[in-house]
N, C-alpha and C positions, 0 to 999 in steps of 0.2 A: 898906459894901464890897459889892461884886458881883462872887463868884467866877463863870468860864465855863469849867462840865467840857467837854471837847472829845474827840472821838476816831471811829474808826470801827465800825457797828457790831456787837456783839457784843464789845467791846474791853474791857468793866466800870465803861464810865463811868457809866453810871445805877446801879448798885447800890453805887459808891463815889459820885456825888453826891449821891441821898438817904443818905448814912450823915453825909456832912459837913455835909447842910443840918440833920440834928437836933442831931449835936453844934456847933455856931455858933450854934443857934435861927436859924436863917435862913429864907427863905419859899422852897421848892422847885419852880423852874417845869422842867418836862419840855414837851420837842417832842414826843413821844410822846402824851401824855395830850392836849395842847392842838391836836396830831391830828386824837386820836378823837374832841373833842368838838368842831371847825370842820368834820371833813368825815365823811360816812358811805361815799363808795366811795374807798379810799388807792389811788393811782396814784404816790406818789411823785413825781410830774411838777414840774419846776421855780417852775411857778405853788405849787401846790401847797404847796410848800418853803418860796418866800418869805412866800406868807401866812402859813404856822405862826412864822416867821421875827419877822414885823411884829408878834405878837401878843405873845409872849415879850417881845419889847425894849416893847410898850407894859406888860406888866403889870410889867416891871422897876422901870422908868421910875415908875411910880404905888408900887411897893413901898418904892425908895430917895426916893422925896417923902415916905414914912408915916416915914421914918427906920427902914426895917428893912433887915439885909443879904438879899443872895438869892446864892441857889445857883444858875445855869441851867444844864442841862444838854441840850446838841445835838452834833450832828456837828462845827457850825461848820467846814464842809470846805471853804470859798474864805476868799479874804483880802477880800472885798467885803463878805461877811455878817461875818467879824469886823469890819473896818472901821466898816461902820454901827453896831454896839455899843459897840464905843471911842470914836467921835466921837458919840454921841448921850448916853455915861453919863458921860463924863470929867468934866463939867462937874457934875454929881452924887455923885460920892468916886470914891475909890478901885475901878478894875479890877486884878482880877487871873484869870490864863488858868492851866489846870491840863490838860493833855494827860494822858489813858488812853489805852496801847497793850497789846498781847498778840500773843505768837506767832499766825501763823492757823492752824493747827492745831487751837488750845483754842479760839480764833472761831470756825472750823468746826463746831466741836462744842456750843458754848455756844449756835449758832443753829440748833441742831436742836431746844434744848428749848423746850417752852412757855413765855413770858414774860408778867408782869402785864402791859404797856402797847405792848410792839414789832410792829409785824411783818414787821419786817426778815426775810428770809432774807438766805443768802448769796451769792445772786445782786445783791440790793441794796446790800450788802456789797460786792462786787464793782466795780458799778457807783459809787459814792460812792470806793473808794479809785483808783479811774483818775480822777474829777475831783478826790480830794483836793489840795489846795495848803499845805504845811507852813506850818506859823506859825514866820516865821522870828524874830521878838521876844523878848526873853528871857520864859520862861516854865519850869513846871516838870514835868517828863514823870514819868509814874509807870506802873512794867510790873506788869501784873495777871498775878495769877493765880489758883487757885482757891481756893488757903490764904497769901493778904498782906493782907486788908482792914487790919485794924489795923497794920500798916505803914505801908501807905497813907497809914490817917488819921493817922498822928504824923508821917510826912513831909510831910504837905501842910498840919497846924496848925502847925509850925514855921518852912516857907516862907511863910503865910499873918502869921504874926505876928512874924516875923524876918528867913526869907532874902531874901523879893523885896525890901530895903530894902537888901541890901548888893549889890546888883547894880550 
């Protein structure tokens, strides 16, 4: 299975998708990380994007052939870039999409602090939720905040190993 945390950010999808990639045992690809290590000056620039983009869906790709699940974790802010991950994994098992949102207020504030992998401000923030494009597909939203992780994660192993089947 190939979970896709989704959200914008500052939203808590990467400290709720690596929390999900250890309980699953899953292999944990961050846009973030595979970022910092494809480019050394980040402009965010569309190029930019879909390279980090293309790289994620190839280590995916190589991770569900090893037969292991994976966690990704990105913005996935258009239906194009989802797109190309549904039609490139489908034929591979199981997708499933897991939406992190939060008041902006706590985003605001969550992107003022130093992070291991981002460097997102909230102007980027900004910018990312005026191109955002809702996943309109059934998937399952979950609102952060700074004391639910462990909500989180019992809501999203029960959609993960039950709900998205009664849809």
């Amino acid at each position: 299975m190939v979970v896709l945390v989704m959200g914008l950010p500052g939203s808590g999808k990467s400290y709720f998708a690596v929390r999900l990639a250890e309980l699953t045992e899953a292999v944990y690809i961050n846009s973030d990380r595979i970022r910092k290590e494809l480019l050394s000056d980040l402009h965010y620039t569309d190029e930019e994007k879909l390279m980090v983009y293309d790289e994620m869906l190839r280590l995916a790709e190589r991770s569900v052939t090893d037969r292991r699940q994976v966690v990704l974790d990105a913005t996935f802010y258009t239906r194009s870039i989802r797109d190309k991950f549904t039609q490139a994994l489908q034929e591979l098992g199981e997708t499933a999409f897991i939406e992190v949102v939060a008041d902006e207020e706590l985003i605001r504030e969550r992107l003022k602090r130093p992070r291991e992998d981002s460097d997102a401000n909230f102007e980027v923030y900004r910018e990312i939720r005026e191109e955002w494009e809702p996943l309109e597909d059934e998937h399952l939203v979950l609102r952060s905040t700074d004391e639910n992780i462990d909500s989180m994660l019992d809501e999203a192993l029960e959609y993960l190993q039950h709900g998205m089947y009664d849809k």
